[in-house]
C-alpha positions in Angstrom: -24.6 17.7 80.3 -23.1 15.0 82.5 -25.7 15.9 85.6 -28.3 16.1 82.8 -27.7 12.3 81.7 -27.8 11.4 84.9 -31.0 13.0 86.0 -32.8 12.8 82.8 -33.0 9.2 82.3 -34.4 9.0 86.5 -36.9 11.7 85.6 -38.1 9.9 82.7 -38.8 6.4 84.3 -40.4 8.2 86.5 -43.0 9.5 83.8 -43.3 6.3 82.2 -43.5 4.1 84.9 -47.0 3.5 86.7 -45.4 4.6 89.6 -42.5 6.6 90.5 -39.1 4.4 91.0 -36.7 6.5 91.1 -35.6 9.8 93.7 -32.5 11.7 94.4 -31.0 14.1 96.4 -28.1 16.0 95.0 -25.1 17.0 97.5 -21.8 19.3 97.3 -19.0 18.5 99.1 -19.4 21.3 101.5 -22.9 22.5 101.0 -22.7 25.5 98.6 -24.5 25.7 95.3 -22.4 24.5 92.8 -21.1 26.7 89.4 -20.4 25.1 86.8 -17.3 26.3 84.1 -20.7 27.6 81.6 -21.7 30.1 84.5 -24.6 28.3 85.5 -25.0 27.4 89.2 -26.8 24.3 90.6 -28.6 24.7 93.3 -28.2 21.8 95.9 -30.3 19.6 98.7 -27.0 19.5 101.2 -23.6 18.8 101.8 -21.9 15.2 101.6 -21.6 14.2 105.2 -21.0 10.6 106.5 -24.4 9.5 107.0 -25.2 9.0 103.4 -26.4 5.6 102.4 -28.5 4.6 99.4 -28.5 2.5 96.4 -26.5 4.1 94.7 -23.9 7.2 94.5 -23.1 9.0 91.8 -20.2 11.0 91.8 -20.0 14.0 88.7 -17.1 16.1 88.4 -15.7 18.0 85.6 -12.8 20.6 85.1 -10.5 21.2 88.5 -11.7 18.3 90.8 -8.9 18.0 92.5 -9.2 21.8 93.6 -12.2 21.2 95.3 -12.1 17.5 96.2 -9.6 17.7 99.2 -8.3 15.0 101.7 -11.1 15.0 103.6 -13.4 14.3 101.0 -11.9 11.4 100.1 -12.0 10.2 103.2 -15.3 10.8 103.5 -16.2 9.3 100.2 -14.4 5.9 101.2 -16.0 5.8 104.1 -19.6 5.8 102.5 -19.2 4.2 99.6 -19.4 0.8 101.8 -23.1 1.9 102.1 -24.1 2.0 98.6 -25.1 -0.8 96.2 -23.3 0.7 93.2 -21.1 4.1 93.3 -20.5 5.6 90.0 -17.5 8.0 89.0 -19.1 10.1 86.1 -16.2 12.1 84.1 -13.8 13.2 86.1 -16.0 11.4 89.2 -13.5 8.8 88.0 -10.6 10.7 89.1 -11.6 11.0 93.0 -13.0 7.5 93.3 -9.4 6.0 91.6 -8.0 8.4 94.3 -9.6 7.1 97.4 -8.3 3.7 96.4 -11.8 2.4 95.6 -10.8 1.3 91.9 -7.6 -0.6 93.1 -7.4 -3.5 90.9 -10.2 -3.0 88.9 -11.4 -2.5 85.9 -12.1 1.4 85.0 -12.8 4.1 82.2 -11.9 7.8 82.4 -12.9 10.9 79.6 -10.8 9.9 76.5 -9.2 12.9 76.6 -7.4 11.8 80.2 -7.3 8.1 79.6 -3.0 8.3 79.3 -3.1 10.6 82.2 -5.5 8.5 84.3 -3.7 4.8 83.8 0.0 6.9 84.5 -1.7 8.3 87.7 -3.0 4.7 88.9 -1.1 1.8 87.6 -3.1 -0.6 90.2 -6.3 0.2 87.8 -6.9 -1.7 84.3 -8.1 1.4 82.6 -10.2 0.8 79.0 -10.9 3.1 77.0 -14.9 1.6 76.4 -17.5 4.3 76.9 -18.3 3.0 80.0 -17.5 0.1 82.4 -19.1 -1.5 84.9 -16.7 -4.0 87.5 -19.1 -5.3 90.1 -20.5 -2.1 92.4 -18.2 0.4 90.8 -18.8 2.0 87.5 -17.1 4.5 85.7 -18.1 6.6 82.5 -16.1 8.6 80.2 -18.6 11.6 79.1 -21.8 13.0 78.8 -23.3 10.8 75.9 -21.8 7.9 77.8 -23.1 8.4 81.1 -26.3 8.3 79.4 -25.8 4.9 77.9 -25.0 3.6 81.6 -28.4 5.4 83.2 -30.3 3.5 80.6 -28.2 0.2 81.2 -29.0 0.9 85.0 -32.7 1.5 84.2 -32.7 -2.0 81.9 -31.0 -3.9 84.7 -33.6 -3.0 87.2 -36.8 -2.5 84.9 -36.1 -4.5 81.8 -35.6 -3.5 78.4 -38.8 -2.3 77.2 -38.9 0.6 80.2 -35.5 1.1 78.8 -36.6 1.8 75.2 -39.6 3.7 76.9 -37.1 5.9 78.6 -34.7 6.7 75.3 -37.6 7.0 73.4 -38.9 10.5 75.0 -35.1 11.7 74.2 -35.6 10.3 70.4 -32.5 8.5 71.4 -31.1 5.7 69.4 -28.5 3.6 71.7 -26.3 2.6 69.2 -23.3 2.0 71.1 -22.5 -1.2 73.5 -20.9 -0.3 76.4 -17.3 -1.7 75.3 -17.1 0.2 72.7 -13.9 2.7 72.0 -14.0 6.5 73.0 -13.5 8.4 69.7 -11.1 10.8 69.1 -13.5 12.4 66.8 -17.6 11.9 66.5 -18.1 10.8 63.4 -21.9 9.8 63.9 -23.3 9.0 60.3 -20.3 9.3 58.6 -19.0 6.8 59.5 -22.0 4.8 57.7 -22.4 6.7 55.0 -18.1 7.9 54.2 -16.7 5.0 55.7 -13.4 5.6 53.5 -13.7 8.9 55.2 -14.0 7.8 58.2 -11.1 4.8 58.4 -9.1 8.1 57.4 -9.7 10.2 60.3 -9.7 7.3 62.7 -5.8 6.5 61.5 -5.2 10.6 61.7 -6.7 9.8 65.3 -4.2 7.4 66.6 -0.8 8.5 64.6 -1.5 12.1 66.3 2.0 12.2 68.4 3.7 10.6 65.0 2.0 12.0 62.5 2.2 10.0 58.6 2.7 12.1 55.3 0.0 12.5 53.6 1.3 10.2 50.7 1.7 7.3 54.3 -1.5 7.9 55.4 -2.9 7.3 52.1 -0.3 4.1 50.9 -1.7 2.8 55.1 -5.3 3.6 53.6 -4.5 2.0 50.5 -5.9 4.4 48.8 -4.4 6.9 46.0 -2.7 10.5 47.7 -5.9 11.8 44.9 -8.6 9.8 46.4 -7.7 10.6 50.0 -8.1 14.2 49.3 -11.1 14.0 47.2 -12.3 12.6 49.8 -11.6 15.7 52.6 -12.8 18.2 49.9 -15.8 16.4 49.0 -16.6 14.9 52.9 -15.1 18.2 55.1 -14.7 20.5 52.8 -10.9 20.7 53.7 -7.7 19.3 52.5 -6.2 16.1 54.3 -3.0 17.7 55.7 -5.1 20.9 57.3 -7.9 18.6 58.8 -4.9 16.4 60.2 -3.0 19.5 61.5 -6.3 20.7 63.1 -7.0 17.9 65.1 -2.8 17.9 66.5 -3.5 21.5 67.1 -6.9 20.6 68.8 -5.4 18.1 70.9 -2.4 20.0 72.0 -5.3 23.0 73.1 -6.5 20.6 75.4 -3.2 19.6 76.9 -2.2 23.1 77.4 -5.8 24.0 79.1 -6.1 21.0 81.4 -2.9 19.8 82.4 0.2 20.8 83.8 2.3 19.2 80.5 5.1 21.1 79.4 5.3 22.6 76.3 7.9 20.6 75.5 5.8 17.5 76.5 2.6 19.1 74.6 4.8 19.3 71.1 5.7 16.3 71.1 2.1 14.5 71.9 0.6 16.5 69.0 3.9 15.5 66.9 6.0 18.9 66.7 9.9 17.7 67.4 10.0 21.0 67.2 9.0 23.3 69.9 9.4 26.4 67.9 7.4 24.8 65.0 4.8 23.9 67.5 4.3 27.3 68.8 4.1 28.9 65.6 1.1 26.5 64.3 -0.9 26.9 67.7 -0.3 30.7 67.5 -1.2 30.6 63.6 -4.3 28.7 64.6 -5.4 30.2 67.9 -4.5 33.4 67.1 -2.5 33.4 70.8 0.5 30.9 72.1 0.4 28.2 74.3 2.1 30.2 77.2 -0.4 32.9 76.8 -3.1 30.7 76.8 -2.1 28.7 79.7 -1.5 31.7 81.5 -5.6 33.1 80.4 -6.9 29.5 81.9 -4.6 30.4 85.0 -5.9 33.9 85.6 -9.8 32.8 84.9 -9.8 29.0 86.6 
């Protein structure tokens, strides 16, 4: 979805433009048609030598860049970048421009997911957690939907804002989001406009996740009665407060224990289990497997 938000919003300026303004050629580090973690491959125009130049580069990654990003990529990748007009770290494309150095006292976003990860891994960047940021010639985008957001930002700053509109407009895309703001935990899309209670209550489950409230805090924080909060859940999700809050510890520590190399120890305690027992006894409850095992799947398959 990330290559799609890149290339769709080209594509489309392309159709509604008199003329074509946009064209792309899209490269692999050593050549090789590119498969992505769905099974799909991507077929590709070449490899990523030192001869590119352009205005701009775009760099996507997702899951495992660091397996197939190596030294001499990012060496290579510094060495071009002085021949672009704007390079772009899309997802994880984030990770590999922070580690060539090119983000070194800048500003910078990363997936929300890595955001801790990605300011403890390069304390010379000022990492935000906006959708997407642009400092000078480097921008940076946290995801799919916001990666789209930027393409459109890049088609406005070139073509103006009515080819803009033109270009969300064949995607029935409403941009409702600036580029500052916050990565959400949880997409809450409408309701958030039409169960704003709702919302401000997942949003606080959000950021207490490695210290989790009661249920009788959460609501007293809310200031709301324990009874509204979870008439709320019933009515809104379908689901009591305290089971939508463990689910989305439970969903977080998944994510730590797929896609980093976080103890279990460390993994409890982010999701908010002092307990490491405890903590292995939900996931396995909820996953129907335990962290190790899963861990070790991911392992096996990646």
């Amino acid at each position: 979805m990330s290559l799609a938000s890149v290339l769709d919003p080209m594509r489309a300026a392309n159709r509604v433009m008199p003329e074509p303004v946009f064209r792309w050629t899209i490269l692999s580090p050593g050549g090789k048609p590119v498969v992505l973690t769905c099974g799909v491959e991507i077929r590709v125009d070449g490899s990523f030598d030192d001869a590119m130049s352009g205005d701009a580069l775009l760099v996507i990654a997702g899951f495992n860049q660091d397996r197939h990003a190596n030294r001499s990529f990012i060496s290579r990748l510094k060495k071009v970048t002085r021949r672009f007009g704007i390079v772009a770290g899309i997802e994880s494309g984030c990770w590999l421009l922070a580690r060539s150095g090119l983000l070194d006292g800048r500003d910078a976003t990363a997936h929300w997911e890595e955001l801790e990860d990605f300011a403890a891994a390069f304390p010379a960047l000022n990492v935000r957690a906006d959708r997407f940021v642009t400092d000078g010639p480097l921008w940076t985008s946290g995801g799919a939907s916001p990666t789209f957001d930027m393409m459109l930002h890049l088609v406005r700053e070139r073509f103006g804002s009515a080819v803009a509109l033109d270009v969300a407009s064949v995607f029935v895309y409403d941009e409702t989001h600036a580029a500052t703001d916050a990565q959400p935990l949880v997409s809450l899309g409408r309701l958030a406009e039409h169960q704003p209670d709702l919302a401000a209550a997942i949003r606080l489950m959000e950021r207490t996740i490695d210290r989790p409230l009661t249920i009788a805090a959460l609501a007293r924080r809310l200031g709301f009665s324990t009874r509204k909060l979870e008439t709320l859940f019933a009515g809104g999700l379908g689901i009591g407060p305290g089971k939508y809050y463990l689910r989305l510890r439970l969903t977080a520590a998944q994510r730590l224990v797929r896609d980093t190399p976080l103890s279990m120890q460390d993994v409890a305690l982010r999701s908010g289990f002092d307990s490491l027992s405890a903590f292995s006894r939900a996931f396995r409850n909820h996953f129907g497997a335990s962290p190790l095992k899963l861990r070790a799947e991911v392992r096996v398959k990646g």
